[in-house]
Each structure stands twice: as structure tokens, then as C-alpha cells.
C-alpha positions as CSV (number, residue, x, y, z in Angstrom):
1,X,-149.0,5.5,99.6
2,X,-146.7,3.7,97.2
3,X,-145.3,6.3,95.3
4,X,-144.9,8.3,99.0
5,X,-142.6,5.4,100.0
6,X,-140.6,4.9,97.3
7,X,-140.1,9.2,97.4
8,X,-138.9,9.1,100.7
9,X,-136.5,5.6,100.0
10,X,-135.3,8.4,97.8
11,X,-134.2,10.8,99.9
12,X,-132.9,8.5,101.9
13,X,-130.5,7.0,99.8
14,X,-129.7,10.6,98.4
15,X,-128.7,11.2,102.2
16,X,-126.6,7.9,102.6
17,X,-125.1,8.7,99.0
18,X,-124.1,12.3,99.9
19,X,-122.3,11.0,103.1
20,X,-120.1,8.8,101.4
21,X,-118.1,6.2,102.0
22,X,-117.3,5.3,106.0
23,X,-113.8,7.1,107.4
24,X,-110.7,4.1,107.5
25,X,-110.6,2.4,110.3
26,X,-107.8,2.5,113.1
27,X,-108.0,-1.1,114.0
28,X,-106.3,-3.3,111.0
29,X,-108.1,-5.8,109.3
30,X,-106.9,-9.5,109.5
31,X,-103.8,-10.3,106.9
32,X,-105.3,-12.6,103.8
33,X,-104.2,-16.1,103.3
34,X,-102.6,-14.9,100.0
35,X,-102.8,-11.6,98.4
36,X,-105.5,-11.2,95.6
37,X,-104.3,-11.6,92.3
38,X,-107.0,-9.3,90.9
39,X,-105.5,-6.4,92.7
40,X,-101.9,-5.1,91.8
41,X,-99.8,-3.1,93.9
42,X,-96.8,-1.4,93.4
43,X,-94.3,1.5,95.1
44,X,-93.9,-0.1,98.8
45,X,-90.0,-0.9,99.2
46,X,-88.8,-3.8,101.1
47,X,-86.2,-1.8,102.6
48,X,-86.7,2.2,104.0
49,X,-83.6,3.2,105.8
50,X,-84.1,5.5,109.1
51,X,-82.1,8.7,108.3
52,X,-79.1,10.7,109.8
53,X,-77.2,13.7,109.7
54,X,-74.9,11.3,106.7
55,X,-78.1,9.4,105.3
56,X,-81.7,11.1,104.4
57,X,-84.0,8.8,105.4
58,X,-86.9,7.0,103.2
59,X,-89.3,8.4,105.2
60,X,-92.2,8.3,102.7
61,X,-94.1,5.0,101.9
62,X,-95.9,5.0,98.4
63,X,-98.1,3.2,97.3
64,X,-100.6,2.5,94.2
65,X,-102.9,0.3,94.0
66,X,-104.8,-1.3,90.6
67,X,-108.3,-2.4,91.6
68,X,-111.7,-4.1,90.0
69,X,-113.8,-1.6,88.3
70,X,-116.0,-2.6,91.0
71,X,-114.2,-1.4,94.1
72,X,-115.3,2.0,96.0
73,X,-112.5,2.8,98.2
74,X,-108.9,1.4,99.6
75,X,-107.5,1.8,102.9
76,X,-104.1,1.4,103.9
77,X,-102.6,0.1,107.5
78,X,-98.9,0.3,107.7
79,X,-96.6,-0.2,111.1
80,X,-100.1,-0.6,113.2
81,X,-100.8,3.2,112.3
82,X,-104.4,3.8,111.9
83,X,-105.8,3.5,108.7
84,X,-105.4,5.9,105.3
85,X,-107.8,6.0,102.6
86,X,-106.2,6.4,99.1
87,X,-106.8,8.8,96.8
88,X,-109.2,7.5,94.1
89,X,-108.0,8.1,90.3
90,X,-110.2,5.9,87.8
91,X,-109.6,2.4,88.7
92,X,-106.1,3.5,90.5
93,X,-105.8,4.5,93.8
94,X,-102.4,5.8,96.1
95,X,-101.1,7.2,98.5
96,X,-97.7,9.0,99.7
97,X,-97.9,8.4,103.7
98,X,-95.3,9.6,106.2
99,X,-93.0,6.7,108.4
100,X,-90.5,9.2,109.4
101,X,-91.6,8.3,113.1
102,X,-91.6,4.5,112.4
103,X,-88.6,3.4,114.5
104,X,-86.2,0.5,113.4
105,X,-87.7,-2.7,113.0
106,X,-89.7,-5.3,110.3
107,X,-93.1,-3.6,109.9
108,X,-96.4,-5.2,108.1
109,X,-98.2,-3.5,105.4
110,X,-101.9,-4.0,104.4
111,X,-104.6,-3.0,102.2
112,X,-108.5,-3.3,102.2
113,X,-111.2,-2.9,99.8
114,X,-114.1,-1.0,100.9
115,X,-114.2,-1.5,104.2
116,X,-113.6,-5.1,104.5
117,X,-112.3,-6.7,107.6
118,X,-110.2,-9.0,105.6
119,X,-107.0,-7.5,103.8
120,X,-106.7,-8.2,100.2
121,X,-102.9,-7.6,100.2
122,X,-100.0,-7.6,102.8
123,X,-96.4,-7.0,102.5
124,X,-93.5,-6.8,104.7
125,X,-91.0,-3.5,104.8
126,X,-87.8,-3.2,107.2
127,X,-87.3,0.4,108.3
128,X,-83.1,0.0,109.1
129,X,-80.2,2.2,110.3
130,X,-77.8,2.4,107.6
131,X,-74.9,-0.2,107.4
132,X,-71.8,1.7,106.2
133,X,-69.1,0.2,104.4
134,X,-66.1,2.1,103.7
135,X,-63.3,0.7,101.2
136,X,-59.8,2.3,101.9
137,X,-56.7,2.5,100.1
138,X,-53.4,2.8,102.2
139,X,-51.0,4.7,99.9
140,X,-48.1,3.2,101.8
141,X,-45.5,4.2,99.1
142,X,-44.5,7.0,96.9
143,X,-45.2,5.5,93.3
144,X,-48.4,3.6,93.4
145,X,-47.8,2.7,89.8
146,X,-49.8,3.3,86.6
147,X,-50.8,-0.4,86.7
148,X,-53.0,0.2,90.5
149,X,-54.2,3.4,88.9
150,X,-55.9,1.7,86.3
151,X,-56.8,-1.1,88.4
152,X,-58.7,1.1,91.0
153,X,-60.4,2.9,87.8
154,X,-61.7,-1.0,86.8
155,X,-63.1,-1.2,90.7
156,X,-64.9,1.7,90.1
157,X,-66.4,0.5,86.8
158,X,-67.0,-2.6,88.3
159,X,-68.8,-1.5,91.0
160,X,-70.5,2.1,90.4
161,X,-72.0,3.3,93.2
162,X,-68.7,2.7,95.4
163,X,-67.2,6.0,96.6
164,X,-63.1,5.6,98.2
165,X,-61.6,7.2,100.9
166,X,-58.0,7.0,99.8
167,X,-55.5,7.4,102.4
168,X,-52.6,9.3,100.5
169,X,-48.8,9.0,101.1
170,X,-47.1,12.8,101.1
171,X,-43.9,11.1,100.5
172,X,-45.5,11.1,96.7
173,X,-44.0,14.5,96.7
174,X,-40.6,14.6,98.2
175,X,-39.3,11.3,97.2
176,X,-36.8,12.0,94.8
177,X,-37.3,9.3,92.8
178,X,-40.6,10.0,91.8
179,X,-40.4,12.8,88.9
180,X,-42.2,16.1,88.9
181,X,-44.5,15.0,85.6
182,X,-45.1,12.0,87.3
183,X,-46.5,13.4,90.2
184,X,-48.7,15.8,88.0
185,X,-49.8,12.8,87.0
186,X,-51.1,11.0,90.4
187,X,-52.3,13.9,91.3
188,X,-54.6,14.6,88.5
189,X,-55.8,11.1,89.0
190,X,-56.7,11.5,92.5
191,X,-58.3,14.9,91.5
192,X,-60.8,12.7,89.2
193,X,-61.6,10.2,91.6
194,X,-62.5,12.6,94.2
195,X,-64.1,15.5,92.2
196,X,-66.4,13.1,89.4
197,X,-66.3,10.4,91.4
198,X,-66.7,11.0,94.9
199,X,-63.8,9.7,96.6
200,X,-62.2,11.1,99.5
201,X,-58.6,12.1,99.7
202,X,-57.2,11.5,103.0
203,X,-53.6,11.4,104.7
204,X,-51.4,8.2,105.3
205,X,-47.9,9.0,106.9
206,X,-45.3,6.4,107.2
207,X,-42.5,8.4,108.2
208,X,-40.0,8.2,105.4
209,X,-36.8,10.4,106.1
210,X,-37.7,12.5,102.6
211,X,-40.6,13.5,104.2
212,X,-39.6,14.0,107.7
213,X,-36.6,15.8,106.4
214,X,-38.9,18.0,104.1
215,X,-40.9,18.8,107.3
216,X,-37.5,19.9,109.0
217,X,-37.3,17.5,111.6
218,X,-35.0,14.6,112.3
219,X,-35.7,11.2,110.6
220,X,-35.9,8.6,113.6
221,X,-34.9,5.6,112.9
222,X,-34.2,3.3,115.3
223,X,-37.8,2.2,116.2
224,X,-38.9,-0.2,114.0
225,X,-41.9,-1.8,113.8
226,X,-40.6,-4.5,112.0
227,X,-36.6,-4.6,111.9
228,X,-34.2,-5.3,115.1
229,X,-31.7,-3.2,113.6
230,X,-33.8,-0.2,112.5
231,X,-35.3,1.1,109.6
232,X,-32.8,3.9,107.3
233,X,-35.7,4.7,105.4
234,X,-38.2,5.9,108.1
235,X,-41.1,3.6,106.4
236,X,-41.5,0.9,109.6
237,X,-40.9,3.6,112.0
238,X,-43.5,3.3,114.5
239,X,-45.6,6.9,114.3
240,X,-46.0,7.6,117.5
241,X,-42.6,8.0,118.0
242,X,-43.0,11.5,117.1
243,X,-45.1,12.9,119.4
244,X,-48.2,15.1,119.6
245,X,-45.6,18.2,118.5
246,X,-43.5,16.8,116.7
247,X,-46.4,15.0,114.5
248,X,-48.4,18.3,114.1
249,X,-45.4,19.7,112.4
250,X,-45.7,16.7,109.7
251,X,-49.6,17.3,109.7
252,X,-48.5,21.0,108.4
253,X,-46.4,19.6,106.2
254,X,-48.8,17.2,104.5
255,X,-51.2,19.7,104.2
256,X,-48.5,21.9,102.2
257,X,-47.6,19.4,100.1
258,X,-51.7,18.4,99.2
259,X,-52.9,22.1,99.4
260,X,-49.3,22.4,96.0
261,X,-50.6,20.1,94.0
262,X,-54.6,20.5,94.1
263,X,-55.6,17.5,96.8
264,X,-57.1,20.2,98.9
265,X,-56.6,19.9,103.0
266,X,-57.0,16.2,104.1
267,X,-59.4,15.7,107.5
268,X,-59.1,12.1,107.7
269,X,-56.4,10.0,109.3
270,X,-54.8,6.9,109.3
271,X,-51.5,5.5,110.7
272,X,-48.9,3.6,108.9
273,X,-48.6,0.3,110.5
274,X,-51.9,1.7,112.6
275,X,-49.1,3.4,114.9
276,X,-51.1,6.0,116.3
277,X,-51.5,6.7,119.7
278,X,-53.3,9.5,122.1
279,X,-50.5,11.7,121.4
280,X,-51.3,11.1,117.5
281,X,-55.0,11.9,118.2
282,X,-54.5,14.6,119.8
283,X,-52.6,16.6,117.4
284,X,-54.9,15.3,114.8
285,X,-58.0,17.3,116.6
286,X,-56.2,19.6,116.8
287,X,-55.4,20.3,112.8
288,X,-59.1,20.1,111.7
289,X,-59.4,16.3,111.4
290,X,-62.8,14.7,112.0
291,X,-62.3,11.0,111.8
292,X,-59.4,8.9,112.4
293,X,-59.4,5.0,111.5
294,X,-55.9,3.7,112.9
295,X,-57.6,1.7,115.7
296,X,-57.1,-2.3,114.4
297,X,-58.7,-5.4,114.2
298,X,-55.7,-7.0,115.4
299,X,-55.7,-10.6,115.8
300,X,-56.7,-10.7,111.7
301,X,-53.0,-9.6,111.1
302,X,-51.6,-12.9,112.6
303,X,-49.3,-13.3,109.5
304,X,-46.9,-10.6,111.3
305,X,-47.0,-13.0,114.8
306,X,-43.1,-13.4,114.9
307,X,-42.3,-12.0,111.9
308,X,-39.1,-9.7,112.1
309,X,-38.4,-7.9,115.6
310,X,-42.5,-9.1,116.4
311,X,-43.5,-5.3,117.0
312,X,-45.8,-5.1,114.9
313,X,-48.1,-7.2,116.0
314,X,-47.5,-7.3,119.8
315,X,-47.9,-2.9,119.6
316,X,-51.2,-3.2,118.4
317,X,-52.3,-6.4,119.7
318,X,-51.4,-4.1,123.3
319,X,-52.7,-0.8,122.0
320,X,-55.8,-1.7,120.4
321,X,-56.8,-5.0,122.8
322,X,-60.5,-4.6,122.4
323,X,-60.7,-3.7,119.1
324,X,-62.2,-7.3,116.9
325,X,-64.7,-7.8,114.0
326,X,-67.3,-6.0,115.9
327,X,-65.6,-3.0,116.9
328,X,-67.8,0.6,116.3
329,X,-66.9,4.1,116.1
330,X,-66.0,6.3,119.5
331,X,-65.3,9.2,120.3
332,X,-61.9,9.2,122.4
333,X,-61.2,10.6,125.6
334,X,-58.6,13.3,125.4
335,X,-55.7,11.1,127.6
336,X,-56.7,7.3,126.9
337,X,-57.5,6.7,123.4
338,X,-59.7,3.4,124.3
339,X,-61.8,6.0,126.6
340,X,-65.2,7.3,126.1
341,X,-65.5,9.4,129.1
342,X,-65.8,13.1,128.8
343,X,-63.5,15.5,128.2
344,X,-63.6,13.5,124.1
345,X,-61.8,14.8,121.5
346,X,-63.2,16.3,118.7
347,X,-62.7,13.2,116.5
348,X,-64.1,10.0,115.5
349,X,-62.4,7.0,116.0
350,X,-63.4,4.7,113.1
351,X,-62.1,1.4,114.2
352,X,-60.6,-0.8,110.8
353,X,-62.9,-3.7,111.7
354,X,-62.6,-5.4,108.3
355,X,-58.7,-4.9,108.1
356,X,-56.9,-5.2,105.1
357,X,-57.2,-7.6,102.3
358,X,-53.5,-8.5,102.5
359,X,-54.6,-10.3,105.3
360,X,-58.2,-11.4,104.7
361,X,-59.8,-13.9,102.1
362,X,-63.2,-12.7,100.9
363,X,-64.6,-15.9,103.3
364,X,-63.3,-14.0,106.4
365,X,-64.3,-10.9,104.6
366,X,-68.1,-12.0,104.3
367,X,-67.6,-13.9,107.8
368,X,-66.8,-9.8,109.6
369,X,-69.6,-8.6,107.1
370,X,-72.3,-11.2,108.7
371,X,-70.9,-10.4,112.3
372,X,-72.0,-7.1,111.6
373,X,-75.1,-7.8,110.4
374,X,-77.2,-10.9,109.6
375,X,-78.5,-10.0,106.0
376,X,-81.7,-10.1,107.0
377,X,-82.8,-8.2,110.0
378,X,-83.5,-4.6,110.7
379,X,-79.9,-2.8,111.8
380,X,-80.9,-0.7,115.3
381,X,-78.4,1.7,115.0
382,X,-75.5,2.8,112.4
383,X,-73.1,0.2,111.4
384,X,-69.7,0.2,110.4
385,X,-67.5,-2.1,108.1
386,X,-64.4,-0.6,107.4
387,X,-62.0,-2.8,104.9
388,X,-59.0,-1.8,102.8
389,X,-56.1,-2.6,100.2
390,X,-52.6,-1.1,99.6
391,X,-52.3,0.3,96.2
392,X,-49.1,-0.8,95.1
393,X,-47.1,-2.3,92.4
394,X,-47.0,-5.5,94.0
395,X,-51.0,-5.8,94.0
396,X,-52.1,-8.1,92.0
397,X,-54.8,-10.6,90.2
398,X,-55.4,-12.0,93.7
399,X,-55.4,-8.9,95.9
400,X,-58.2,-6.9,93.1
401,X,-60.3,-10.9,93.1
402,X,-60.2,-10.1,97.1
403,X,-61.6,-6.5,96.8
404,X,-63.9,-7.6,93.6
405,X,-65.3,-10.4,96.2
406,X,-66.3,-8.7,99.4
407,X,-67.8,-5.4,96.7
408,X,-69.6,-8.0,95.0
409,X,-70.5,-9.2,98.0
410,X,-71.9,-6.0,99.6
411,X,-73.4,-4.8,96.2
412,X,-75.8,-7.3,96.8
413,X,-77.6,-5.5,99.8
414,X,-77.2,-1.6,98.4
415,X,-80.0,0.0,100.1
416,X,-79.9,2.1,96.6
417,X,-81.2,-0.7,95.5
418,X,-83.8,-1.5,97.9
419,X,-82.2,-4.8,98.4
420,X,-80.6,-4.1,102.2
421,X,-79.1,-1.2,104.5
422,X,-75.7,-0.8,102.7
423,X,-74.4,2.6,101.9
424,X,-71.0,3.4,100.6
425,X,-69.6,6.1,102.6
426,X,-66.2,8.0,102.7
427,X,-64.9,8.4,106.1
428,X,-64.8,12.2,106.3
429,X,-68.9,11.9,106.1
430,X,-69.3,9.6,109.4
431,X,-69.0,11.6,112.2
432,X,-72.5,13.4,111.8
433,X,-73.9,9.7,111.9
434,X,-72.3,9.3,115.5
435,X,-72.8,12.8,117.1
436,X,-70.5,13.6,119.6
């Protein structure tokens, strides 16, 4: 009778052993006090960024998992998704599980050991929209000088995984002051910067006579932005004075200058003295450009309040009256450029939120950075930053500490680097993260 008991215990556990371990279950187990030190896990990042047309997404969650000889199985509960077993390897166990429909938010992760109701691990992972910042130059004269050249190649080194959209001046090429060797030579720096580095190469137009001239049209100069008595040279002519026609014939004339020497056919926009109006937009949509960033974070300029004839600052303090720290891209309405309603133009507006740091310390730089997000929590859509510098002669030690400070700043919460949602973006790339 013995032996017939102990033959059928047997089978038994032959039966329990051949059915295995018990499927995970879909209710999580309770969160430990601490996480078990005799279990280590590694691959979960703290930061997965929820993808777009600009930005794939980290829509994979890894994980490994180091256990006790000891242990059978591990399950995994992540975002209140029903549990996954890991695959067993040795003493290792993982797992590659999809999050690609785990919206925006602070999610918890946990793991258990064979079937326990208590987790031996937990960790926390944000799953965030993208926070762009974009870093513009304003090519606002001919001859940046070889001096902001090399300065903007020691920004680069400094900060590696930055990529520029540099707003270029055509007036580079019909100034006649500025030699033809020399501009071989600006150009085959931009050509570097955009083809190993990344950068963009857009179009700035301050309408200096040479290049209004060179466009065949007549230099106006009697609308100054910042003289009373006008400006001979055509640089603080306010842009819109030219019109939707008149500025699509400069537009063809930038584009033949770039398309001469190598730059290829600029998409992205922005206006000297951010001059541009509907009129402007228009003709820009019209030309093949996708993004435009002329729209100002006014009230940061105050250092023009008064300053010459005062235009300056009251034309875009009146233009651009809503635009402030917080300001995010739209898409304009074909007749009011402050519009959203439909019929839009088929072009971004990328408000310069961030400004320039002529007029900015890296405090008030870091101050519109935390407006725009907290540095802590989840983003819930695409975010903008868009901040700038004129490359000019008269940049110096304290402008590039300025730009250094608010890239340091930002480099600190690189989503690259799993330590936040930043991405460095060129403008061009933008409007497939806001579809139209």
C-alpha cells in the first residue's frame, strides 16, 4: 500500500512539474519597502520619450534582471499593464516589452519573483513629449568674421550633440566689400556645419540696398526701424515694407545667390528686426518654406523701449502682442498672421520664445526654459524653446558665456542621455511634430 502511494505522489508531481510554473498575473503586486539588494536590475530608462513624425519614440522598455540561484520565474508590471514573465537565461532573466501605447505621464515599474504578491523591485520611468530647443544664429551682416567662425566651431565642441539652424544673410554675396575668396571661404564653413554636422542653413534678410539692388528692385529707405531720418544702407528697413511681391522677388534672389555658392535652397525664415508680416508669410508659403520664426517674444527686447525713432520695439510689441515666454508653434491663417482659423498657410510659425542673447542673461534664459517646463514632470505635448545669437564681430567673451550657459544648461536634461525630454532640433525638422 506504501509503495502504491508514494507511485502515485509520483505521478502527481510529474503532472504539477510538467505544467509549470503559474501564467503572470494581471493584477500588480504591492511595491516593496525597498528594492532587494540581492536582485539587480538594469536596462529600464528613467526617461522614454513618446514619438513623432521629428522624434522616434522609445517605445521599447528593457529590462534584465540578476536573480538568486534559487528563483524560478520573474514577472514584470509596467504602466498597470498586466503582467510579463521574463525569459529565463541561467540565473538572468529579460525582457523587451512594448509602451508604444503608454500615453504621456510618470509610470511605475515592478518586478516579482515567483509569483509573489510583494515586488522585490520598483522603479519610476516618465514617458514625455519631446522638449525642443533650437539655437539660432542671425547672420545680420555680411562678414561674420573669422573670429565668430571659430567661436561657433568651439560651441560645437563644447556641446556635441547641438545641431544649428543658422539664419544666413545673402548680402554675404553682393556686398562689395566682402571679397570673392572670402566668400568661398564662409561658404565652405557653412557647408561643414550643415553637411558633418547637422546644421541647418536658413535665410535672414535685412534689406541692404546691395542686395535689393542685386534683386533689381528699388532700395527703400525711408522706413526705419530704428532711425528718424532713415536708413541709406537698407539694414533697419522694416521688411515688410516690401510686400508679398516685391519680397518674393528677394526670396528668388536669395535662393540664387545660396543655390551659386553650394548652401542649397533655404526653407526656413526669419526677419531682420522680426519685421515680417502676413504679407511676408505669404510669399514665404508660397517659395517652398515650411517654418518661419519672426514672431517675438517682445517685451524681453525692452533695451530698444525709446531707443532711436522707438519703432522697433512699439512694431513688434503691436504685431506680435501675444507672443511671451510661453508662446508655441501655429499654423497661421492666410490674412491674420496671429490667426489659427482655417484657410492656414502652409507654414509653421515658430514663435522666438527665448529671444536673443543680446538681450537675455542665462538667469532669464533658464527662468523661459523652466516656464516651459519644470525639469521634472512628464511634457504632454511637443515643446518649443527657441533662443539665438548674432554672429558678429562684435560678439564676444560675454555673449559665447551667455550661449555656453543656457547649452550647459539644457545639456543637462538631453533625453539622449536619458536624463530629460530635450532634443536639439533645426527648425526645418518641426513642422512634422505640429501637423497641420
Amino acid at each position: 500500500m506504501l509503495s502504491r502511494r508514494l507511485a502515485v505522489a509520483a505521478v502527481l508531481a510529474l503532472g504539477l512539474a510538467a505544467c509549470g510554473p503559474p501564467p503572470p498575473r494581471v493584477e500588480e503586486p504591492a511595491p516593496p519597502a525597498q528594492n532587494d539588494p540581492r536582485f539587480t536590475v538594469t536596462g529600464p530608462r528613467a526617461w522614454y520619450l513618446v514619438g513623432n513624425a521629428t522624434t522616434p519614440g522609445d517605445d521599447q522598455l528593457t529590462v534584465e534582471v540578476t536573480a538568486p540561484s534559487k528563483v524560478g520565474f520573474v514577472d514584470l508590471w509596467v504602466a498597470g499593464k498586466p503582467g510579463t514573465r521574463l525569459s529565463r537565461h541561467g540565473d538572468t532573466f529579460s525582457a523587451t516589452v512594448s509602451i508604444a501605447d503608454v500615453p504621456a505621464g510618470t509610470w511605475g515599474l515592478l518586478l516579482a519573483a515567483d509569483g509573489a504578491t510583494t515586488a522585490f523591485a520598483q522603479a519610476t520611468l516618465r514617458r514625455s513629449h519631446p522638449y525642443y530647443l533650437l539655437m539660432s544664429t542671425d547672420w545680420d551682416f555680411a562678414e561674420p568674421s573669422q573670429q565668430m567662425l571659430d567661436r561657433m566651431d568651439r560651441i560645437h565642441a563644447r556641446h556635441p550633440r547641438l545641431t544649428m539652424t543658422h539664419f544666413v544673410g545673402p548680402y554675404t554675396f553682393t556686398d562689395p566689400a566682402v571679397s570673392d575668396p572670402r566668400r568661398a571661404e564662409i561658404s565652405s564653413w557653412l557647408v561643414t556645419q550643415r553637411d558633418t554636422l547637422g546644421d541647418e542653413l536658413g535665410l535672414h534678410i535685412h534689406p541692404y540696398c546691395s542686395f535689393v539692388q542685386a534683386a533689381g528692385l528699388t532700395c527703400i529707405t525711408d522706413q526705419s526701424v530704428v532711425y528718424p531720418g532713415g536708413d541709406s544702407s537698407g539694414y533697419t528697413i522694416n521688411l515688410s515694407a516690401y510686400g508679398e511681391t516685391d519680397f518674393g522677388t528677394l526670396l528668388d534672389e536669395a535662393a540664387s545667390l545660396f543655390s551659386a555658392h553650394g548652401l542649397g535652397h533655404p526653407t526656413t525664415f526669419r526677419a531682420g528686426a522680426w519685421t515680417a508680416s502676413i504679407q511676408t508669410l505669404r510669399a514665404l508659403a508660397s517659395h517652398g518654406y515650411v517654418a518661419d520664426t519672426s514672431a517675438l517674444n517682445w517685451a524681453r527686447m525692452e533695451e530698444w523701449k525709446g531707443v532711436g525713432n522707438g519703432v522697433i520695439y512699439t512694431w513688434n510689441s503691436t504685431h506680435w502682442a501675444p507672443i511671451g515666454d510661453t508662446s508655441q508653434p501655429w499654423w497661421p491663417n492666410h490674412d491674420d498672421v496671429l490667426a489659427t482659423a482655417e484657410p492656414t498657410l502652409s507654414l509653421l510659425e515658430v514663435p522666438d520664445n527665448g529671444i536673443m542673447v543680446d538681450y537675455v542673461t542665462v538667469d532669464e534664459m533658464k527662468a523661459i526654459f523652466a516656464e516651459n517646463w519644470d525639469g521634472t514632470s512628464p511634457l504632454a505635448k511637443p515643446t518649443t524653446l527657441m533662443v539665438g545669437f548674432h554672429p558678429a564681430s562684435a560678439f564676444g567673451d560675454g555673449e559665447q558665456a551667455r550661449v555656453d550657459g543656457i547649452l550647459d544648461h539644457a545639456d543637462q536634461f538631453l533625453a539622449a542621455d536619458d536624463h530629460g525630454p530635450v532634443v536639439y532640433v533645426t527648425l526645418k525638422q518641426l513642422p512634422a511634430a505640429f501637423p497641420r
